[in-house]
Structures are given as structure tokens and as C-alpha cells.
C-alpha positions in Angstrom: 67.0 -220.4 174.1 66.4 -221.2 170.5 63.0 -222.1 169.1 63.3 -225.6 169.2 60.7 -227.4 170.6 62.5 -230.1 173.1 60.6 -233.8 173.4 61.8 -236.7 175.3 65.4 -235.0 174.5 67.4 -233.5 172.2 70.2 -235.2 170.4 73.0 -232.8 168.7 75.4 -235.0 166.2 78.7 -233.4 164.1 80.7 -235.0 161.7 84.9 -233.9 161.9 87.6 -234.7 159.8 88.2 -236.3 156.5 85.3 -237.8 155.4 84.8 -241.2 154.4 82.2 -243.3 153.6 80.1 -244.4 156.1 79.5 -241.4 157.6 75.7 -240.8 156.4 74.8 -244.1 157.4 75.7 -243.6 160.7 73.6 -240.1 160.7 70.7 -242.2 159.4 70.9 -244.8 162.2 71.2 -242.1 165.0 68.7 -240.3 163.3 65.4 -242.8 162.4 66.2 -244.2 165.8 66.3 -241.1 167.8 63.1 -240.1 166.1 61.1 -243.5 166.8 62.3 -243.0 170.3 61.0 -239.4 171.0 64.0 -237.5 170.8 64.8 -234.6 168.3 67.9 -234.8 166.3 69.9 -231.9 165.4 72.7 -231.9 162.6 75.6 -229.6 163.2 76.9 -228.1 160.5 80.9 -228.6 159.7 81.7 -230.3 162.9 83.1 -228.4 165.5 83.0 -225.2 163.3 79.2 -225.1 163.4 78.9 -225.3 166.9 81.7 -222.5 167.1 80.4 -220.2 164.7 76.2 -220.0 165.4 74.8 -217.3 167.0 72.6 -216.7 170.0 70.1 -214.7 168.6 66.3 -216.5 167.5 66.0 -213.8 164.4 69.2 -214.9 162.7 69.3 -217.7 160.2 71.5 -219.9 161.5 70.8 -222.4 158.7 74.2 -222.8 157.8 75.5 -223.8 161.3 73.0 -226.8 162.0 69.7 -228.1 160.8 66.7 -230.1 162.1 67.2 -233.9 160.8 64.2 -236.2 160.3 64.1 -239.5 158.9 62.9 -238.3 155.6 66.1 -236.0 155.3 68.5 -238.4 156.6 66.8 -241.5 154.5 67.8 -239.3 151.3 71.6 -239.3 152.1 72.3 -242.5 153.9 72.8 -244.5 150.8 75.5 -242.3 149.9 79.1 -242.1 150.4 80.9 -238.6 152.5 78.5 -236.2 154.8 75.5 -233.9 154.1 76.5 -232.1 157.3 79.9 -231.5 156.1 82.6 -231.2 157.7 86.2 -229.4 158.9 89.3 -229.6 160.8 88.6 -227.7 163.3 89.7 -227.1 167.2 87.6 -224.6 169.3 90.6 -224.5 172.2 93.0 -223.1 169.5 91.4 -220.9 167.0 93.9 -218.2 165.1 92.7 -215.3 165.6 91.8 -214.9 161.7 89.7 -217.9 162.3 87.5 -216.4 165.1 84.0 -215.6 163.9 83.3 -212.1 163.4 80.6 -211.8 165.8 83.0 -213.3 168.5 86.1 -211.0 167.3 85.8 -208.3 170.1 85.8 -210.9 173.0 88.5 -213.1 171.9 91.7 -211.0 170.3 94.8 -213.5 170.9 96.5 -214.7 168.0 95.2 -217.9 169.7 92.2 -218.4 171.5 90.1 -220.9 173.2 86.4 -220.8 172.1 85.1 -223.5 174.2 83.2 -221.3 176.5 81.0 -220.1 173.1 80.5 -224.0 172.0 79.3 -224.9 175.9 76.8 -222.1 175.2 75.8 -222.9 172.2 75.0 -226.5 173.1 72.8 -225.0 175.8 71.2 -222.4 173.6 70.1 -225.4 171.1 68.7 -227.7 174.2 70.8 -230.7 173.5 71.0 -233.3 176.2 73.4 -235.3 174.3 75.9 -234.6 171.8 77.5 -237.1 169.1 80.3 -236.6 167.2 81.9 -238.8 164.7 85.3 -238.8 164.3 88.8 -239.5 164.5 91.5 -239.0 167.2 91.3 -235.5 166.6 87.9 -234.5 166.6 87.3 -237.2 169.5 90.4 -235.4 171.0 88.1 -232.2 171.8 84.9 -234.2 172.6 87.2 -235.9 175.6 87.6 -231.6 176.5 83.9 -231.6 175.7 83.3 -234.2 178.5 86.1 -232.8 180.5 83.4 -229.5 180.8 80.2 -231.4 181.6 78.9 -232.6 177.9 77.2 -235.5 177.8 79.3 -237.1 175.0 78.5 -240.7 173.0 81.5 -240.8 170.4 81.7 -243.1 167.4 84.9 -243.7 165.4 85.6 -242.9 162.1 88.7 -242.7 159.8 89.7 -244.6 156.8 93.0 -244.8 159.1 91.9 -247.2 161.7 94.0 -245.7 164.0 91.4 -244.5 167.1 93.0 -246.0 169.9 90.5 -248.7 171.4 88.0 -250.1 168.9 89.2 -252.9 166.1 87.3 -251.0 163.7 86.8 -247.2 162.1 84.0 -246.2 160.0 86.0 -245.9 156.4 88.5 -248.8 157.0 86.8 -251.5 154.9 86.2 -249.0 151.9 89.4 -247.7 152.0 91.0 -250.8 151.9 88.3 -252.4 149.6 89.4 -249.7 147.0 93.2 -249.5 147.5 93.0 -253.7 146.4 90.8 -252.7 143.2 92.9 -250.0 142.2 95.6 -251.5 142.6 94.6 -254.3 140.8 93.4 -251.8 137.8 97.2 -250.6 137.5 98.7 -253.8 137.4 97.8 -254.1 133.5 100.2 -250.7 133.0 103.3 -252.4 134.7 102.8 -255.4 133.5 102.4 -254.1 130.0 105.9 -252.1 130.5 107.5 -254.4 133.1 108.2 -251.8 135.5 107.5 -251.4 139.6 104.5 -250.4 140.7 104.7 -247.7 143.4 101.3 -246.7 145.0 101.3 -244.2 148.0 98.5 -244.4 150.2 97.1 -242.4 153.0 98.3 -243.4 156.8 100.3 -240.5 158.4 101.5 -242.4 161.9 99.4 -245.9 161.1 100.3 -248.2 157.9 96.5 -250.2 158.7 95.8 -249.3 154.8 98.9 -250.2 153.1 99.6 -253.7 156.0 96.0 -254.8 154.9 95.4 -254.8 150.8 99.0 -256.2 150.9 98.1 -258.9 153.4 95.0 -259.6 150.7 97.5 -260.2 147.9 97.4 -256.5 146.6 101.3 -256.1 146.4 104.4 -257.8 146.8 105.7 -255.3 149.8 104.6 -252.4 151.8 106.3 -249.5 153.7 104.9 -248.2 157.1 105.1 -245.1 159.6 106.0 -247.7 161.9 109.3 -249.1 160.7 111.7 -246.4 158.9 112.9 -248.9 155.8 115.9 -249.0 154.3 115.5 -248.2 150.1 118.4 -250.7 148.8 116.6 -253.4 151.0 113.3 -252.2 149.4 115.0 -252.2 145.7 116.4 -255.5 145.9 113.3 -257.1 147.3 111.3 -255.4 144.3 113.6 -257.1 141.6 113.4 -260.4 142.9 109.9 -259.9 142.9 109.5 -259.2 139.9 111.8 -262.0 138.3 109.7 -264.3 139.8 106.2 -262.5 137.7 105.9 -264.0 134.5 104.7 -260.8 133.9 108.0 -258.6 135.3 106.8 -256.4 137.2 106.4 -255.8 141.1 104.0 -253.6 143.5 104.5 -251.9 146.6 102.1 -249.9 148.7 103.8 -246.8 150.7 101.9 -245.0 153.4 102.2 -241.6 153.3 103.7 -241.2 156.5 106.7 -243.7 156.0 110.4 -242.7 156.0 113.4 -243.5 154.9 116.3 -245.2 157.1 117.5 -242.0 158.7 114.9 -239.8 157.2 111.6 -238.3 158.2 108.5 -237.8 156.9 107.8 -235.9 153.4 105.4 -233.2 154.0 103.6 -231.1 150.8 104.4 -227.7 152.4 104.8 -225.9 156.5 101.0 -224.9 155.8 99.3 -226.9 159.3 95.3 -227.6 160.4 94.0 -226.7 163.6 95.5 -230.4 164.9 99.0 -229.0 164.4 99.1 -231.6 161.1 101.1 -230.5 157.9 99.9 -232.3 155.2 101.8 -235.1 154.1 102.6 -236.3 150.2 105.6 -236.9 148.1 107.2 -240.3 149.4 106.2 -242.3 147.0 107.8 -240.0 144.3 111.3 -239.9 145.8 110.8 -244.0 146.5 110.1 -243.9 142.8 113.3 -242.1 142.2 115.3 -244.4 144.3 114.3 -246.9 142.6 115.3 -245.8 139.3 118.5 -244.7 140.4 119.2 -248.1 142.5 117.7 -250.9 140.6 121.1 -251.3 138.3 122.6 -252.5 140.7 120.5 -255.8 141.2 119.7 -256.1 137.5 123.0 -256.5 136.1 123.2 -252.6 135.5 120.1 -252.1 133.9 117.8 -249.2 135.3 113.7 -250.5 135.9 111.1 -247.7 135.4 108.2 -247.0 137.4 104.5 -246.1 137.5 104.0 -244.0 140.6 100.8 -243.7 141.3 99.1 -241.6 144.6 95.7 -243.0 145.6 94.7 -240.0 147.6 90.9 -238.9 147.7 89.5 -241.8 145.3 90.4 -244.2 148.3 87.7 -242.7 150.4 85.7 -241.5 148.0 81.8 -242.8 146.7 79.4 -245.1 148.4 80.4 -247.1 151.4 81.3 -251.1 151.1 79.1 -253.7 152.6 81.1 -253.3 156.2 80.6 -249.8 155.6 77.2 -249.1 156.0 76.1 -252.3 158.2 79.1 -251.2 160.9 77.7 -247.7 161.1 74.2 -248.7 161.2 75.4 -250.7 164.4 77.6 -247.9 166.3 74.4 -245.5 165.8 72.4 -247.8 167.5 74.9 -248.5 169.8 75.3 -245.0 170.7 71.2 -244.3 171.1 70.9 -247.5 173.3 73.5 -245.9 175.6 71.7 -242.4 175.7 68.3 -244.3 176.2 70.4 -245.9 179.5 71.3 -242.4 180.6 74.9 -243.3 179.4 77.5 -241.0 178.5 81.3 -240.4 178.6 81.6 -243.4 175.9 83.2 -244.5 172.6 81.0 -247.1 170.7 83.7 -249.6 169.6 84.3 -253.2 168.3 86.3 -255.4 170.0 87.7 -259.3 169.3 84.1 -259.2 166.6 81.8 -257.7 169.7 80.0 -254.3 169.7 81.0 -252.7 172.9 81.7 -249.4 174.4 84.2 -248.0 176.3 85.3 -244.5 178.4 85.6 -241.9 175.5 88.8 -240.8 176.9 90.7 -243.8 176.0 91.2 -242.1 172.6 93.5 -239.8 174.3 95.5 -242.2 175.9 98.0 -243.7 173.6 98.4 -243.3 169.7 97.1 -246.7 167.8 99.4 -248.2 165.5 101.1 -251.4 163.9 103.1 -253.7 166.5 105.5 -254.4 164.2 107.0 -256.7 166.6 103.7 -258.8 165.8 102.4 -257.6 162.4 105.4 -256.5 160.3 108.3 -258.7 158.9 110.6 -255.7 159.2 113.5 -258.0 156.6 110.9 -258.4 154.0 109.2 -255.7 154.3 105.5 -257.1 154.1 103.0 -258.2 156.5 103.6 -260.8 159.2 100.9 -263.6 159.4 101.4 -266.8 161.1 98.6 -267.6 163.5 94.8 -265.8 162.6 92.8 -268.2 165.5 90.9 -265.6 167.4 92.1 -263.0 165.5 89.5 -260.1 164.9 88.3 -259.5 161.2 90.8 -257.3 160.2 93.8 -259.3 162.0 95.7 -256.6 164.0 94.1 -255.5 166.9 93.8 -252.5 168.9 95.6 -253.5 171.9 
């Protein structure tokens, strides 16, 4: 056992993933609570990884696997954007064998192993009662197998993404989306100073939450989605008669990283893949950018149209969190200690129709949450799809 003294409980939380901001003002929340309450909080180091890698032993310094949180640490970072506990992609039930840590390398051999065994162990060797982790449908994928084995889980969502099945909202939505519409508002003056299209890839690699919404808020002309494979002439002509109509000549369109091409499939950087079995996506919105080079003669009486390409990437989620952005975590951390102070476990904090809620963790597993583009997406004109917003939730498209 290690030589932690245990109180009215002790209260493991991880963070896995991307970050986004948010993240440390949901540690803070789970944190000064947990404290004022009687429990002992413990921050595990690079998400899953931390939990993976410590060692049972009291006289090695395991420092760099998890740390003691109190309000004074946690107070420090919870202003700021990404997370002091860092973070990693990782997933203990397949671990490459060059991934196994070294002190585990004689037990587990396979060119693929499962290390859940070692983080049940290690959860017991640190005391906690209750385990937290914050994260998307991947890292909330293994703490359904966490809960599957007997862990007393209390999940809260996070990805900039929005795309955790069952809650209307993911800590690092709102400041994703917050900065896609500034940014894109900053790059304007370059195509309007050379009258050319304005091509902005965004992240969303099955979900187009962060391209539908900044172009719902007036941020661009059109947007292309994971959801809906597009077709480019369709695109191209849309873009030019957009951009006649700009006293300014020029037209924007967001791209989600994960959209395709009539007929295509998604653009991926290189075969390298995480622990999720994800390669990582990037490049549609250069060969869109192409495209539209090469196509826009045709609607412009044979004259080509240049564009400013621009990929949004890290700057998207990077930096303090937004308004939504620190109050919504402050909320779910609460959420999650009022449902361990009830003996509660097995559930996802969540929003739902503007209501903090919870529901079974496992829900996150169930289906894949995207756009209904039946509902949401005007699949001619390749934009958003808004007619009715009575009792819609904040954000407009739901998780149902």
C-alpha cells in the first residue's frame, strides 16, 4: 500500500486525450471540493499512462506518475488553459510491446498486451475509492472497461469535438468554436485584400460540430462535414456566387478535417496510428484548395480564383478557456463530487436540453455522436440547416 494517508476517501482524477481548455478548471472544482469535503485528491499523471506505468514499491519516486493535489496547487493552474497533469493517448488493453514499461517487460511479451490487470493494482496500491477521468470517447472508452472490472468510475466529457455520445456539451467546444469565428474573422482582411476564397480546415475527424457551428454564427459562407461526402464542382460554384455577391470578392469555407470528397475518403498525414487505432488526419483543405484553383474557370468566365488556405490546428484549442469554458467545468466537477458524496458511480456528468444531469457512463460506447444531417445540414448548399431553434439547446444540435 502506498503511504498515503486515506480520510473520508480517496479521489484519483486523469486527464486523456487532446487537451483543450477547460481541463484545469475542472481539476480545480473536483479538487477544492473534494478537499472541503474530507477526501484526498490524487492527480494521475498522463492519463491512463500514469496509472500504467507507476510502481508498487513505497521507496521509488513515483513523482512522475501522480501527485498529491490540494487547493493551493490546483488554484495556481485553474485559470489556465490545457492540463498540469498532462496528458497521452493511451490504451492499457492494447499496449505494443515497445510501449510496455520496463519494469512490467518480463510479464507481458506480446507484440500486444493488455495491462489492465497492473492499472486495477495500481488503483488499489494508491487507496482510491473513486476514480475520475476526463475525456473523450476514447479515454471514456477504457473507463467503461474500467467499470466493466469493478472501478468505481464518475466520467466527465471533454473534447473540443463535441462528439461524446450523450451530453449536449464537451469541455473545449465553446473555445474551440469561440476561436475558429475570431480567426476566421482575422483572415478575412487577406482575401478580401486579394479577392480570393478562403479555405480554413478545422479539426473534426467523424463530427463537423466545429465547422456546422462558427458557420451557423456567420463565420463563412459554407462548410464541409465527415457527415456528408460533398461534391467539389458543387462546392466551387457555390464559392463564386458567394463571392460575387461580397462587395469585397471573396468567399470563406470551413472544412473539417475528416470530410471527403464525393467518392473519396478521408486524407490522412501518414499510416503512423495512436493507441485508439486513429491515423492522424490533415491535408483536405489543401487538395480543396487545389480544386478550386483548377475548377473555378469554369464559373468565372474562364478565369482561375486563388486561395488562402489556412489550417487552424492547435491555436483552436489552445490558451485560456472562454467564459462557457471554465463555468461548464466548474459545474461537471461538482456534479461528479455530489454523485461520489451519494455513493454514486458508473456515471457520465452531462448536459442535456440546458440541464446538468448524469447518465450510465457506458452510453459513450454505445453509438458514435454526430451531425444528423437529415436535420442540421443543407446537403445542396452546403451550409448549416436552421429553421426552428424553440427548445433547442445552446448549441442547437443535440445529442440524440
Amino acid at each position: 500500500m502506498a503511504n498515503i494517508k486515506k480520510t473520508k476517501g480517496v479521489i484519483g482524477i486523469l486527464t486523456g486525450g487532446g487537451d483543450v481548455p477547460g481541463l484545469n478548471p475542472a481539476i480545480r472544482a473536483v479538487t477544492i471540493r473534494a478537499v472541503r469535503e474530507g477526501y484526498q485528491v490524487i492527480g494521475l499523471r498522463r492519463g491512463w499512462a500514469g496509472l500504467m506505468s507507476l510502481k508498487r514499491d513505497k521507496d521509488v519516486d513515483n513523482s512522475e506518475h501522480y501527485q498529491v493535489l490540494t487547493e493551493e496547487v490546483v488554484n495556481k493552474a485553474g485559470r489556465t488553459g490545457g492540463t498540469f497533469l498532462h496528458s497521452s493517448r493511451t490504451r492499457p488493453s492494447h499496449v505494443k510491446k515497445v510501449n510496455v514499461p520496463l519494469h512490467l517487460q518480463d510479464q507481458f511479451k506480446e507484440d500486444l498486451n493488455d495491462l489492465t490487470s497492473e492499472v486495477i493494482k495500481n488503483l488499489d496500491y494508491l487507496g482510491i475509492d473513486y476514480l475520475i477521468p476526463i475525456g473523450g470517447d476514447d479515454t471514456l472508452s477504457y473507463a467503461v472497461r474500467m467499470y466493466q472490472e469493478g472501478v468505481k468510475i464518475v466520467a466527465i466529457p471533454k473534447t473540443m469535438d463535441n462528439d461524446v455520445t450523450g451530453t449536449d456539451y464537451c469541455i473545449g467546444f465553446s473555445t474551440a468554436v469561440t476561436r475558429t469565428i475570431s480567426l476566421t474573422n482575422s483572415l478575412r482582411t487577406i482575401a478580401g485584400s486579394h479577392e480570393r476564397f478562403l479555405v480554413i480546415e478545422v479539426f473534426g475527424r467523424y463530427a463537423g460540430f466545429t465547422a456546422m457551428l462558427p458557420t451557423m454564427a456567420g463565420a463563412a459562407n459554407r462548410c464541409v462535414i465527415p457527415e456528408y461526402k460533398f461534391n467539389i464542382d458543387r462546392l466551387t460554384e457555390l464559392m463564386i456566387a458567394d463571392r460575387m455577391r461580397n462587395p469585397s470578392k471573396y468567399s470563406v469555407v470551413l472544412i473539417s478535417e475528416g470530410a471527403m470528397f464525393e467518392g473519396g475518403e478521408m486524407v490522412f498525414e501518414n499510416a503512423a496510428k495512436d493507441a485508439y487505432g486513429h491515423a492522424k488526419l490533415g491535408g483536405i483543405g489543401n487538395l480543396i484548395s487545389a480544386k478550386l484553383v483548377e475548377l473555378s474557370p469554369k464559373y468565372n468566365d474562364g478565369k482561375p480564383i486563388e486561395v488562402i488556405n489556412q489550417r487552424l490546428g492547435y491555436m483552436v484549442r489552445a490558451g485560456d478557456p472562454d467564459a462557457i469554458d471554465s463555468i461548464v467545468p466548474m459545474a461537471y466537477g461538482n456534479l461528479a463530487l455530489d454523485l461520489i458524496q451519494n455513493k454514486i458511480h458508473g456515471r457520465l456528468v452531462c448536459l442535456k436540453n440546458g440541464r446538468y444531469d448524469n447518465i450510465p457512463v457506458d452510453v459513450v460506447v454505445s453509438s458514435k455522436k454526430m451531425v444528423d444531417v437529415n436535420k442540421y445540414y443543407n446537403k445542396d448548399r452546403l451550409r448549416p440547416l436552421y429553421q426552428n431553434f424553440e427548445m433547442k439547446p445552446l448549441f442547437i444540435m443535440d445529442s440524440d
